[in-house]
C-alpha positions in Angstrom: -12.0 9.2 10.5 -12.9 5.7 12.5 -13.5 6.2 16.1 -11.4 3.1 16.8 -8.1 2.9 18.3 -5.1 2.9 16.4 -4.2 -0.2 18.6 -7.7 -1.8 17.9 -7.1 -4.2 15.0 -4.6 -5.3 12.3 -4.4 -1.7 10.4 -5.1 -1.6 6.4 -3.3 1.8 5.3 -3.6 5.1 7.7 -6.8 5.2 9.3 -6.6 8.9 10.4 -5.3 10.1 6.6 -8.0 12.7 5.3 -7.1 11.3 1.5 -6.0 7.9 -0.4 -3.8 8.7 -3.4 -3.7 6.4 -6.1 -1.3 6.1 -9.3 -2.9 4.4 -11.9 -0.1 4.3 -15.3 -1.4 1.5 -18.0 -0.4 2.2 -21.7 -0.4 -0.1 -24.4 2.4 0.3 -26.4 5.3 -1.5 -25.0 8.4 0.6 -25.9 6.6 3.3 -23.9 7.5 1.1 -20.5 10.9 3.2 -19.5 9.3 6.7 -19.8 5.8 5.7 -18.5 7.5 3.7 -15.5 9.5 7.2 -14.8 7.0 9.3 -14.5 4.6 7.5 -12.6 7.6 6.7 -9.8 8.8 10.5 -9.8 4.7 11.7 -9.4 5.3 9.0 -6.6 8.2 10.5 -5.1 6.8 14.3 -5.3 4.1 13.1 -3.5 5.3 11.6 -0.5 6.2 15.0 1.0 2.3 14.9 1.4 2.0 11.2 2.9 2.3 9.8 6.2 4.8 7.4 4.5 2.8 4.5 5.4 1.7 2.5 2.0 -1.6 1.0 1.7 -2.4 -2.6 1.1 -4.8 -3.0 -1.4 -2.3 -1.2 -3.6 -0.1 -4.2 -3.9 2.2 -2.7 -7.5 4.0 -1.3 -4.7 5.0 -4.3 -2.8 8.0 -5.3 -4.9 10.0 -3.4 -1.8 10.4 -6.2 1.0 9.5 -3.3 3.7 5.8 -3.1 1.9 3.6 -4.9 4.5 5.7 -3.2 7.0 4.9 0.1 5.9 1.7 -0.6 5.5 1.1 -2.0 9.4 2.9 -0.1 11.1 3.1 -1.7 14.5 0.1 -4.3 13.7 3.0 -5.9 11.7 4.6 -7.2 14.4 1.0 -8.9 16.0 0.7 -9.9 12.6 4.0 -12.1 12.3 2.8 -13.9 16.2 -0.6 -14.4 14.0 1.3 -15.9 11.1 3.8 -17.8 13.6 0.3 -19.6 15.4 -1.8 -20.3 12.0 0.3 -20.5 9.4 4.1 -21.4 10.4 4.6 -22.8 7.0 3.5 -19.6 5.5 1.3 -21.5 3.0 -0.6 -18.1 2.3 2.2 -16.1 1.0 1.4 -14.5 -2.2 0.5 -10.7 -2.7 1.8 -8.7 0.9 3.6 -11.5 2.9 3.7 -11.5 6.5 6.4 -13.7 6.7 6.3 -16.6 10.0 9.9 -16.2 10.5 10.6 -12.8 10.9 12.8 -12.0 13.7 11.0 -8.8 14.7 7.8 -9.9 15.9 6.3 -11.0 19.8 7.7 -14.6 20.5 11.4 -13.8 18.7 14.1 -15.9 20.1 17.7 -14.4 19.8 
């Protein structure tokens, strides 16, 4: 467990989660795709009964869903967007989990 905060710094996945679960599904035929693909998202979904329901960033074949980063930061998100809006308005770094500049949720919103 890390002795820090849970306020003390941008957070990377659940700090006070005992274990990291990771779903690894690679096969090499292609027509296998559909079923593989199935199984690996309902394992997924049995699973979360057992989560925190936060996600964790260095997994990023999860951040198709817009709410990824999000997930992930919990309320760092938010001091991550004011970060983004100071150093990077143009969002220039972008790729992989996006904290985007111009979210309307973060410190500094106007509206």
């Amino acid at each position: 467990m890390c002795s820090a905060g849970s306020d003390a710094g941008a957070r990377v996945g659940e700090r006070d989660a005992p274990f990291l679960l990771e779903i690894l599904a690679n096969w090499p035929e292609p027509e296998a795709s559909e079923r593989n693909i199935s199984w690996a998202r309902d394992f997924f979904d049995a699973m979360k009964r057992f989560s925190t329901g936060k996600a964790n960033l260095n997994f990023p074949g999860l951040g198709e869903d817009p709410q990824f980063a999000r997930s992930a930061l919990g309320r760092g998100y938010e001091r991550l967007v004011a970060v983004k809006r100071t150093y990077d308005p143009g969002n220039l770094f972008r790729l992989n989990q996006n904290i985007d500049p111009q979210d309307g949720t973060g410190p500094g919103t106007v509206g």
